[in-house]
Short mmCIF file of the C-alpha atoms (twelve columns), coordinates in Angstrom:
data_MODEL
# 
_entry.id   MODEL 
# 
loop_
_atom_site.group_PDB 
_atom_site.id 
_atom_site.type_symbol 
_atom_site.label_atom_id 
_atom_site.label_alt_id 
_atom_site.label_comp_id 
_atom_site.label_asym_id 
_atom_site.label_seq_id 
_atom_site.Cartn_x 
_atom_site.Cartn_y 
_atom_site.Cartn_z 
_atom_site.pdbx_PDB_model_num 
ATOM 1   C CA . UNK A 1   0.000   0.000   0.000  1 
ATOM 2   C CA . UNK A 2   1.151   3.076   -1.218 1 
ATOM 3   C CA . UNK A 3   1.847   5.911   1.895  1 
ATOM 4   C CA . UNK A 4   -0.601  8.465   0.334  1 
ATOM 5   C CA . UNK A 5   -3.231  5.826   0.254  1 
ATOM 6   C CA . UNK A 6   -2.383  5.233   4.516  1 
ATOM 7   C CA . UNK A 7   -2.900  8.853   4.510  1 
ATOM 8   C CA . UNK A 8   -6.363  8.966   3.012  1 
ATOM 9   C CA . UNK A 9   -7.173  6.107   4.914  1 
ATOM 10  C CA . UNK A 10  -6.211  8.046   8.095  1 
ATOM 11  C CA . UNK A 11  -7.896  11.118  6.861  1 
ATOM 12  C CA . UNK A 12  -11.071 9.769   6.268  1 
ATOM 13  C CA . UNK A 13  -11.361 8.003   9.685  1 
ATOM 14  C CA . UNK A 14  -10.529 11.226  11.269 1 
ATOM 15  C CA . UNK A 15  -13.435 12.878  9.256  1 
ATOM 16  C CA . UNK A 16  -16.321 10.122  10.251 1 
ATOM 17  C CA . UNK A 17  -15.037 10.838  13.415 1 
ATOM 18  C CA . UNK A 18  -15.387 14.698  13.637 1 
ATOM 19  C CA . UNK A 19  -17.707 16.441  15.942 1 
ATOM 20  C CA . UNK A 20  -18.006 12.273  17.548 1 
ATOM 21  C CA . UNK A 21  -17.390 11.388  20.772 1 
ATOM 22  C CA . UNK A 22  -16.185 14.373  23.209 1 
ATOM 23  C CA . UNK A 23  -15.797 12.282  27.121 1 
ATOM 24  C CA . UNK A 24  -15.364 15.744  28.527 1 
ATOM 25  C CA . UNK A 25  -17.843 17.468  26.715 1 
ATOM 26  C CA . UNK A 26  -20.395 17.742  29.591 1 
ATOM 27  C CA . UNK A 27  -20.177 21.217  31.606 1 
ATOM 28  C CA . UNK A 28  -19.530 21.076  35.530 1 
ATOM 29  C CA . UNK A 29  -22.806 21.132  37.753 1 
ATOM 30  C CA . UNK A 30  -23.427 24.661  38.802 1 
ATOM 31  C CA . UNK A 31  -25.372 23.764  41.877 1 
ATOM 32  C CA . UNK A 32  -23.651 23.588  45.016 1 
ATOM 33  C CA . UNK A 33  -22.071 20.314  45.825 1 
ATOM 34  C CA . UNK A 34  -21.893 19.403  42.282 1 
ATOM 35  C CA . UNK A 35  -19.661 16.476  43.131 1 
ATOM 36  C CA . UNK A 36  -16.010 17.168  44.836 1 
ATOM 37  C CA . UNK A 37  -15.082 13.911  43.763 1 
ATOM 38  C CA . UNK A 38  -15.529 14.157  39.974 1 
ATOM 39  C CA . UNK A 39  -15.167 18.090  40.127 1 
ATOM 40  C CA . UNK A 40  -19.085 18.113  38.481 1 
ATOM 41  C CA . UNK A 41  -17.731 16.114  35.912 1 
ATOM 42  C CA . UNK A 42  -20.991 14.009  34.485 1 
ATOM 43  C CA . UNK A 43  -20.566 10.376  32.882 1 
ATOM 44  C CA . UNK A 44  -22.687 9.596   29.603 1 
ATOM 45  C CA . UNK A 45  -23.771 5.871   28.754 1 
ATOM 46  C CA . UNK A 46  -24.336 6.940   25.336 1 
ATOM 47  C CA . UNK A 47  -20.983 8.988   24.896 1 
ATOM 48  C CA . UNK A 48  -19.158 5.824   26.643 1 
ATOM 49  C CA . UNK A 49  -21.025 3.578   24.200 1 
ATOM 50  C CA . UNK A 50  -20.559 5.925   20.900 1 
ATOM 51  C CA . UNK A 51  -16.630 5.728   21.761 1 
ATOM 52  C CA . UNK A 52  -16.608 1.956   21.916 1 
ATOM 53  C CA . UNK A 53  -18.782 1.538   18.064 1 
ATOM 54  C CA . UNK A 54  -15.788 4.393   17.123 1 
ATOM 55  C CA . UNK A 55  -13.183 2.247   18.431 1 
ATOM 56  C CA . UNK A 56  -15.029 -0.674  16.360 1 
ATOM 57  C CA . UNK A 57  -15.126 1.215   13.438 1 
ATOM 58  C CA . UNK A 58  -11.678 2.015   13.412 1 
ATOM 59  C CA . UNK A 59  -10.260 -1.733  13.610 1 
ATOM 60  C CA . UNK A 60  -12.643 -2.259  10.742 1 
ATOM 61  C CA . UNK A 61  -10.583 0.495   9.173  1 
ATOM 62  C CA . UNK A 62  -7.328  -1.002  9.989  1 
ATOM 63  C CA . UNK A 63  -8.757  -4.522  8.903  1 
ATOM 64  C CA . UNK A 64  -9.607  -3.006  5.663  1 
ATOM 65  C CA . UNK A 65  -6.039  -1.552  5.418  1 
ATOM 66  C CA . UNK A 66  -4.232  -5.025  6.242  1 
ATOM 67  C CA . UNK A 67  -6.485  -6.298  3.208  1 
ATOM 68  C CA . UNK A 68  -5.072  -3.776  0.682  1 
ATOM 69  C CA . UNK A 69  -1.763  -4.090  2.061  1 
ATOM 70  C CA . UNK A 70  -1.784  -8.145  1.756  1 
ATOM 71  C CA . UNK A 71  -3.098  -7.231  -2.141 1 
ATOM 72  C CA . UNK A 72  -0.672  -5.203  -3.022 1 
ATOM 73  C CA . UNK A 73  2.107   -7.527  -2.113 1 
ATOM 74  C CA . UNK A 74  0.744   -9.923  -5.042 1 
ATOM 75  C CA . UNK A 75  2.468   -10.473 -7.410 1 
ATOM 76  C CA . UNK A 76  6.015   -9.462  -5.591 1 
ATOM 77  C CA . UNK A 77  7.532   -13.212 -5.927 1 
ATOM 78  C CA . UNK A 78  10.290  -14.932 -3.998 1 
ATOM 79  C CA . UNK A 79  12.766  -11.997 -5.187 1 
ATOM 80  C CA . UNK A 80  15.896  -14.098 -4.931 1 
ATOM 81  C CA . UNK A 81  19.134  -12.305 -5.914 1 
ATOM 82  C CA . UNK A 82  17.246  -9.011  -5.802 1 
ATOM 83  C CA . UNK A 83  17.699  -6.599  -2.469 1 
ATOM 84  C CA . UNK A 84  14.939  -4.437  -3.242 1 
ATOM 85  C CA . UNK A 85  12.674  -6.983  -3.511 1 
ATOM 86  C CA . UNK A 86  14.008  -8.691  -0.112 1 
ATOM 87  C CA . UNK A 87  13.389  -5.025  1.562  1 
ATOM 88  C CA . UNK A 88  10.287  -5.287  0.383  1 
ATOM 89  C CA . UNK A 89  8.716   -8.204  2.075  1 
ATOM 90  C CA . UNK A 90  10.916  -7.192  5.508  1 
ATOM 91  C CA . UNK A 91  8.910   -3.887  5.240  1 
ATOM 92  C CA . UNK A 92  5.959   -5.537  4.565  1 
ATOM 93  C CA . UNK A 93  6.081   -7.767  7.245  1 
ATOM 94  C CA . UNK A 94  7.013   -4.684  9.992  1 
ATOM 95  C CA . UNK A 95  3.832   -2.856  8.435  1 
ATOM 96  C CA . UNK A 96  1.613   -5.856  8.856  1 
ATOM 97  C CA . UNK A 97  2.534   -7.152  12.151 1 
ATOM 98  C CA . UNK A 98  2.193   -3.346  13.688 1 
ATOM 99  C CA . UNK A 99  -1.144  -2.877  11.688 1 
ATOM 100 C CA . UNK A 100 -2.342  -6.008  13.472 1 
ATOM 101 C CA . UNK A 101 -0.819  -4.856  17.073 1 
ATOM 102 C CA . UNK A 102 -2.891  -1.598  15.645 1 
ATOM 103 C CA . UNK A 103 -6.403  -3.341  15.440 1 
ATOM 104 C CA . UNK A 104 -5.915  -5.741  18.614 1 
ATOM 105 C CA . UNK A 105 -5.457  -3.108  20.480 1 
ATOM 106 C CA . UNK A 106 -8.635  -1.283  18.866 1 
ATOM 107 C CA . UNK A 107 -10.342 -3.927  19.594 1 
ATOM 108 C CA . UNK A 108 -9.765  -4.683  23.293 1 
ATOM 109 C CA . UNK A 109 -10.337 -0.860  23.440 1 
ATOM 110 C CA . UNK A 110 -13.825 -0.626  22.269 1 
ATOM 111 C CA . UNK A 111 -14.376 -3.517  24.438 1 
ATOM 112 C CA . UNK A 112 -13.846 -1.573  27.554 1 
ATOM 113 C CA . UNK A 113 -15.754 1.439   26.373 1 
ATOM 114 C CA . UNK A 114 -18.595 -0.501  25.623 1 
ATOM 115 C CA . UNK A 115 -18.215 -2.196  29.029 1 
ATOM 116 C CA . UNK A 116 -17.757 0.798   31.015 1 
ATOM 117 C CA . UNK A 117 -20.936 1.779   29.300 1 
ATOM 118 C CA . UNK A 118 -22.795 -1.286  29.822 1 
ATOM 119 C CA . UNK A 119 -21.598 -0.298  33.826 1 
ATOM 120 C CA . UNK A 120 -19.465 -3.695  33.528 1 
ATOM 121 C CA . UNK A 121 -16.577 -1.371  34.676 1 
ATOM 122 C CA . UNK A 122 -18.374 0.908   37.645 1 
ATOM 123 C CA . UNK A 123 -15.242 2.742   39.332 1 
ATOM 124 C CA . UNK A 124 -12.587 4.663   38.055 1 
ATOM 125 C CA . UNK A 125 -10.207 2.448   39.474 1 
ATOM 126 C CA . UNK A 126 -11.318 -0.636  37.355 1 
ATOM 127 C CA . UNK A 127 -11.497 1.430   33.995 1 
ATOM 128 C CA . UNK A 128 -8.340  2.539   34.787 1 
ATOM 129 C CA . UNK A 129 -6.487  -0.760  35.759 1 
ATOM 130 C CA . UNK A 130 -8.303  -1.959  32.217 1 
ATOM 131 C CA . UNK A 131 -6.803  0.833   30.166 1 
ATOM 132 C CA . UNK A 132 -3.876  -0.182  32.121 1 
ATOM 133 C CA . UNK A 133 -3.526  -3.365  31.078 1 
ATOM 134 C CA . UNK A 134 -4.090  -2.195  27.395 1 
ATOM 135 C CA . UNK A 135 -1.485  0.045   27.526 1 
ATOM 136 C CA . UNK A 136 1.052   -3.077  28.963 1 
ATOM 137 C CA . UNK A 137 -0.004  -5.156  26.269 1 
ATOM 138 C CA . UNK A 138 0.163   -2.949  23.662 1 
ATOM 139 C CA . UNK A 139 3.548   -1.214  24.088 1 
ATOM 140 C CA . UNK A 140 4.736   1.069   21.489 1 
ATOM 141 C CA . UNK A 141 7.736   -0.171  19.603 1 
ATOM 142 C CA . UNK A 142 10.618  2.803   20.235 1 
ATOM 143 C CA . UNK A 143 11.475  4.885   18.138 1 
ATOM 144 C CA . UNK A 144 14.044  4.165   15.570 1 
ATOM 145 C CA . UNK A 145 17.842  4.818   17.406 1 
ATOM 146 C CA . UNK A 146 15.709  4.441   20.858 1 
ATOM 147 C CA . UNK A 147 14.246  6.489   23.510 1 
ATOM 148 C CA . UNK A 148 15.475  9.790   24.185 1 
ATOM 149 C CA . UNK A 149 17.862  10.270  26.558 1 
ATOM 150 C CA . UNK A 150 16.150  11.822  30.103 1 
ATOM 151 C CA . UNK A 151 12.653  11.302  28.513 1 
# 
């Protein structure tokens, strides 16, 4: 798959997804004792639930983009003898294997949305402990030459 075509395919997720799901989007309570725990801040069922479908949405996105990037490897033969085609499936393979890391993680994402919707997940500890465990699972790769120094 081409980059520009990654790009539109970024693009137009970002546009189904404008003026979507806002978690912060409800005003503090003005009446006294609005809540010193949550500082006013209300919790939606809906909003929770819209963010899981978008999660959803987007690993069909990134399924759809793992299909056009197995496609356009057809065709690319066993390249013996011939670097650039040897770079080629190594890149491919990176691309792939992230792209998948990409949509797992999507995936167990919109799960807890939806569940914290569904009040599965009913304190902030347990949503964050989930997220937690996303983020553990789903490490980013460093960057290439490694992690700044100090950061």
């Amino acid at each position: 798959m081409a980059w520009d075509e990654w790009e539109r395919l970024k693009t137009e997720a970002v546009e189904r997804q404008a003026g979507g799901v806002r978690l912060n989007g409800t005003a503090p309570d003005p009446t006294p004792g609005g809540g010193s725990v949550t500082g006013g801040l209300k919790s939606s069922r809906d909003v929770w639930l819209a963010a899981g479908a978008d999660v959803g949405a987007l690993r069909g996105d990134v399924g759809t983009a793992l299909g056009r990037l197995e496609s356009g490897q057809s065709g690319l033969g066993p390249g013996e003898g011939c670097l650039s085609a040897a770079a080629q499936r190594e890149l491919y393979a990176s691309w792939q294997r992230y792209a998948e890391d990409v949509r797992a993680r999507c995936g167990r994402l919109g799960g807890i949305l939806d569940q914290v919707g569904q009040d599965l997940l009913r304190t902030d500890a347990l949503v964050e402990a989930a997220f937690a465990r996303v983020s553990a699972a789903h490490a980013d790769t460093d960057a290439v030459g490694g992690r700044p120094q100090g950061g």
